[in-house]
C-alpha positions in Angstrom: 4.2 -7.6 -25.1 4.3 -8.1 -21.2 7.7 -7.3 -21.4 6.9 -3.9 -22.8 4.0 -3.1 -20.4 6.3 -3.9 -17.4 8.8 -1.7 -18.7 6.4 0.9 -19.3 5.0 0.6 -15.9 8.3 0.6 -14.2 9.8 3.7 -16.2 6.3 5.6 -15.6 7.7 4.6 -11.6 10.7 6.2 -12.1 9.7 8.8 -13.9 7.1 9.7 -10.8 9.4 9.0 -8.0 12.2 11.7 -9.6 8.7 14.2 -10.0 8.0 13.6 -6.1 11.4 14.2 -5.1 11.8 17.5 -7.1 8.3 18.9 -6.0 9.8 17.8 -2.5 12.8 20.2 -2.9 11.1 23.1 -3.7 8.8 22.7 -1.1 11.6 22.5 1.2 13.1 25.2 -0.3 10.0 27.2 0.0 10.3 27.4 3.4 13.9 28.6 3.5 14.1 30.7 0.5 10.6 32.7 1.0 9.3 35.5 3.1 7.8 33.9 6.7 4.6 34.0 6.9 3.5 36.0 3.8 0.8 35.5 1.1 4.1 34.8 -1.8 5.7 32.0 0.5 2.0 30.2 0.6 1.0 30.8 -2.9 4.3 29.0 -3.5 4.0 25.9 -2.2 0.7 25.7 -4.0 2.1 23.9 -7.3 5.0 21.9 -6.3 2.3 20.7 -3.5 -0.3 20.0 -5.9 2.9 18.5 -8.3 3.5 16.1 -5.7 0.2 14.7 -5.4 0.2 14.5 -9.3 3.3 12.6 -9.1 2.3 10.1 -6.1 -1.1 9.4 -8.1 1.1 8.9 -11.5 3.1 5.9 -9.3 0.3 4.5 -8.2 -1.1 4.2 -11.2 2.7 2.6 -12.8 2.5 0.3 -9.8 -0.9 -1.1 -11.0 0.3 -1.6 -14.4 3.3 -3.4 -13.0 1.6 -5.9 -10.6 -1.3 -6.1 -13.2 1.3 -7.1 -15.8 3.1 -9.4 -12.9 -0.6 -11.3 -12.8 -0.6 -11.3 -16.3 2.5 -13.2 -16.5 1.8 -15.7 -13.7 -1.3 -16.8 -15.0 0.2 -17.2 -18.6 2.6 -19.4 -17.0 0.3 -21.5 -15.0 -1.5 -21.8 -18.0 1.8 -23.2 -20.2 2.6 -25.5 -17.2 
């Protein structure tokens, strides 16, 4: 079971880290693709901004799972021992 939950929490790390990176892209790309200093090049970065945050919240929340799991497992142990 803790096994599962810290593979869970780990893929759902993944999964967020590969979000970030492509929100990153486009708002890179944003900047080079788009019209300087119009309205459309602002309205753009709008989601993948908002994805990102998404995304850094969604690995945060992974990363609890993981080191809650982690705690999980320790005191099991010190509880065999």
């Amino acid at each position: 079971m803790i096994n599962n939950t810290l593979a869970i929490g780990i893929q759902g790390i993944q999964d967020g880290m590969s979000g970030m990176e492509n929100a990153a892209r486009k708002i890179a790309r944003a900047g080079v693709d788009g019209p300087q200093g119009s309205a459309e090049s602002g309205s753009s970065l709008i989601e993948p901004i908002v994805d990102l945050k998404l995304y850094q919240r969604s690995v945060e929340a992974s990363a609890q799972v993981v080191k809650t799991a982690d705690e999980t497992l320790g005191s099991l142990l010190d509880i065999m021992v």
